[in-house]
C-alpha positions in Angstrom: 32.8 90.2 65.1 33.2 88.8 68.6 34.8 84.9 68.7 32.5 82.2 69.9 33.0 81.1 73.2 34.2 77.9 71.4 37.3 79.6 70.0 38.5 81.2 73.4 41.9 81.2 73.2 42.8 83.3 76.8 43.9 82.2 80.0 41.6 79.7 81.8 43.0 81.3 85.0 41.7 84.6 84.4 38.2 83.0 82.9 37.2 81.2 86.3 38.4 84.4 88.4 36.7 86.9 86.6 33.9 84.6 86.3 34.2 83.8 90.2 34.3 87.3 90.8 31.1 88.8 89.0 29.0 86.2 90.7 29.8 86.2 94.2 29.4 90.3 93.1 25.9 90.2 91.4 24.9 88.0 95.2 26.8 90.0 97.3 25.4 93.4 96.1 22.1 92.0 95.6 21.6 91.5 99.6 23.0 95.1 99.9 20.8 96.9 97.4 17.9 94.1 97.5 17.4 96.0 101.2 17.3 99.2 100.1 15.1 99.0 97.2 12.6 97.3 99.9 13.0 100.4 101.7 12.1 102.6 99.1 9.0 101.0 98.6 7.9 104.1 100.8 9.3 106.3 98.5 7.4 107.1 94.8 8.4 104.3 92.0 11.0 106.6 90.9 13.0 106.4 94.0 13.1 103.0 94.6 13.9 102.5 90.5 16.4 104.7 90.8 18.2 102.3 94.1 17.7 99.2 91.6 19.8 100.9 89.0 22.9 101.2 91.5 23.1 97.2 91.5 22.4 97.2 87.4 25.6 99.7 86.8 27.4 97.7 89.6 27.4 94.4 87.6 27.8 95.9 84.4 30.9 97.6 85.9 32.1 94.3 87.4 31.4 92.1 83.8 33.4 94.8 82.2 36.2 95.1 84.6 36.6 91.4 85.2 35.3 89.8 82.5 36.1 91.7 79.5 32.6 92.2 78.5 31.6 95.2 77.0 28.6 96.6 74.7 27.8 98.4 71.7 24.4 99.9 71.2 23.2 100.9 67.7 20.3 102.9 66.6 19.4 105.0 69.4 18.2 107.4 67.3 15.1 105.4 66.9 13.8 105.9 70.3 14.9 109.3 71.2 11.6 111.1 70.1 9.3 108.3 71.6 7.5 108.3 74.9 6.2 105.0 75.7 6.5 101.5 73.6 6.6 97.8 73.9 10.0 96.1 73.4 10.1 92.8 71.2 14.0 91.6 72.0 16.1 88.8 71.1 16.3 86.5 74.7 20.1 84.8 74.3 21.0 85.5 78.1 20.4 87.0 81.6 22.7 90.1 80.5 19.7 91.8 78.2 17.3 91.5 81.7 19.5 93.7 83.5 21.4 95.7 80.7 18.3 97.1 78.9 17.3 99.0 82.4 20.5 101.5 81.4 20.2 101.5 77.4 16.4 102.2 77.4 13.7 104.5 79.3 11.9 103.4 82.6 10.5 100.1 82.2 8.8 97.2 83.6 9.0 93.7 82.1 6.9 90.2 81.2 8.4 87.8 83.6 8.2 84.4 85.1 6.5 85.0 88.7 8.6 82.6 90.5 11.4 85.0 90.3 9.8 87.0 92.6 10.2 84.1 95.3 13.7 84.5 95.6 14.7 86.2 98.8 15.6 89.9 98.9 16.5 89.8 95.2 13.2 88.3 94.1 11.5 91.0 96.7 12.8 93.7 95.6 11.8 92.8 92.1 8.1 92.6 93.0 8.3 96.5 94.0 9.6 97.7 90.4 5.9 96.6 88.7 6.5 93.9 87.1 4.5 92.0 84.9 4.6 88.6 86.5 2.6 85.5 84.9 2.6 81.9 85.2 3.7 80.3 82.1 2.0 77.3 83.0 -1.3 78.8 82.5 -1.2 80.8 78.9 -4.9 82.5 79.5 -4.2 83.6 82.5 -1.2 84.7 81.5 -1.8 86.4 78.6 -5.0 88.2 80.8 -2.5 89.8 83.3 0.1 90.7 80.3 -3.2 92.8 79.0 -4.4 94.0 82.3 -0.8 95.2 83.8 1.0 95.9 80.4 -1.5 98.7 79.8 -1.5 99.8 83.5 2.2 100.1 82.7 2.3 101.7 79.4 -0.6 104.4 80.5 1.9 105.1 83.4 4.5 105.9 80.8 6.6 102.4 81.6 8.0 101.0 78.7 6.9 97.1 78.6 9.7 94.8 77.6 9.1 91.6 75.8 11.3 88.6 75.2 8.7 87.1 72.7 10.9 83.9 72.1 9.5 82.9 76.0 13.1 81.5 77.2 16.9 82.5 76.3 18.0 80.8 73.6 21.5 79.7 72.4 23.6 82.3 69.9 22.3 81.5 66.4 19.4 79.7 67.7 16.1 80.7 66.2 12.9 80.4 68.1 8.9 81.2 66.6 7.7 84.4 68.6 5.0 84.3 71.0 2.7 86.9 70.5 1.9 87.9 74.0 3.4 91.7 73.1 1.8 91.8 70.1 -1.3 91.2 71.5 -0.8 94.1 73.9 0.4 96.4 71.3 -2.6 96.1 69.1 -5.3 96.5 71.9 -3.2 99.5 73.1 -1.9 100.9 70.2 1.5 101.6 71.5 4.5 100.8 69.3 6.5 98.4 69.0 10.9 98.9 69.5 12.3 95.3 68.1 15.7 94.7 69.5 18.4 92.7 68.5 21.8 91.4 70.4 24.3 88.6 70.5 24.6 88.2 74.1 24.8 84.8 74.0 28.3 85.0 72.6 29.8 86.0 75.9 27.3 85.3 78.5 25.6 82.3 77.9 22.5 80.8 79.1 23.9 78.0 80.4 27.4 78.8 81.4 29.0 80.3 84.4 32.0 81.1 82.4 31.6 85.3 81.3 33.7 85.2 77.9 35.4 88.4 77.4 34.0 90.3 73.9 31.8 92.9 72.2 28.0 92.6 73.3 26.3 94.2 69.9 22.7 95.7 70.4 20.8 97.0 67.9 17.5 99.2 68.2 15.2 99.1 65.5 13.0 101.9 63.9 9.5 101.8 65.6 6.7 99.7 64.7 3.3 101.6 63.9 0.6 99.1 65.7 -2.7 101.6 65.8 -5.1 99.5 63.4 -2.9 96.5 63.0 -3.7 92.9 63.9 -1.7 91.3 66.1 -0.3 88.5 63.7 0.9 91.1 61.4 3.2 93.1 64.4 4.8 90.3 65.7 5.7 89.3 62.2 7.5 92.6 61.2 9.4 92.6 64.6 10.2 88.9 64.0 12.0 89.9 60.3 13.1 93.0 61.0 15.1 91.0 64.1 15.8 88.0 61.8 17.6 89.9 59.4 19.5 92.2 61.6 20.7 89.3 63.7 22.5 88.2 59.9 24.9 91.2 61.2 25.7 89.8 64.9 
């Protein structure tokens, strides 16, 4: 099991450097790619989803290389025969938003809209269909999650899901919103819960990267066709409880 962050016993040096070094990497690359993505928007969504990918592989290579943080995933096998499904995962850190765009199928995701203010970055996020919603304003909100989710799902996006609303500290425990269970009863898609300890190296809060073991795990599909919503979201809520016991 990785350590806590609280039991780092490496070099300090190396912590700040490597540290240093992803994030001027994740800006730096992010005002190269951001650009071409933008370009792409000419280009079908394929194309320009494709382009976005380079900068996810490129800070995944850089976390590894420099940071010492790797990941395990578990339980492919529970996706490989479907097409299309809503993701319920565990929110501990800004390394699930951009590693889940390698570990599962095309996808679009449930996100605060004034990410897509940022410059280039935030730009070339509004091209890849994203589900943005003001959190400020649940209704609405949970209207365009409805509206765009099943756009997106129709499409054959998968629709990711961090029901917990906000990354949350390792061990932390946080009730589910049920925003994707809503959507996955009214469209009968199912539900993938996911679980991960992210937080253990990449923290919410931190700048420091801690050098470890980033454990996923992909659970069997939820059926949703004639199921209330209540009843999803608490399934995918035990089913990631208990398999968070093991990370």
């Amino acid at each position: 099991m990785t350590q806590p962050n609280t039991l780092y016993q490496g070099s300090k040096i190396k912590l700040y450097l490597g540290s240093t070094v992803l994030l001027i990497g994740m800006v730096s690359s992010s005002l190269i790619v951001g650009p071409l993505v933008l370009i792409c928007n000419i280009f079908p969504f394929s194309v320009r989803y494709g382009a976005a990918s380079v900068w996810v592989r490129f800070v995944l290579f850089i976390a590894r290389v420099f940071c010492g943080v790797r990941h395990e995933v578990e339980g492919l096998e529970n996706i490989k025969d479907i097409q299309t499904a809503i993701v319920l995962c565990k929110h501990q850190s800004a390394w699930e938003t951009i590693a889940l765009r390698l570990i599962l199928p095309m996808q679009t995701a449930l996100l605060k809209e004034s990410l897509l203010k940022i410059p280039v970055w935030g730009w070339a996020l509004a091209t890849l269909k994203p589900i943005a919603i003001n959190r400020q304003n649940q209704r609405a909100a949970l209207k365009t999650l409805l509206k765009k989710g099943k756009e997106c799902l129709n499409e054959g996006l998968w629709v990711v899901v961090f029901p917990e609303g906000t990354r949350t500290a390792h061990g932390e425990v946080k009730k589910f919103n049920a925003g994707g269970a809503i959507l996955a009863e009214k469209s009968g898609y199912p539900v993938i819960p996911i679980a991960l300890n992210s937080g253990r190296c990449w923290s919410r809060n931190s700048f420091l990267k801690y050098p470890g073991i980033i454990k996923v795990k992909i659970g069997p599909a939820i059926q949703t066709q004639g199921r209330k919503a209540a009843e999803i979201n608490a399934e995918a809520a035990e089913w990631i409880a208990l398999a968070m016991q093991d990370l």
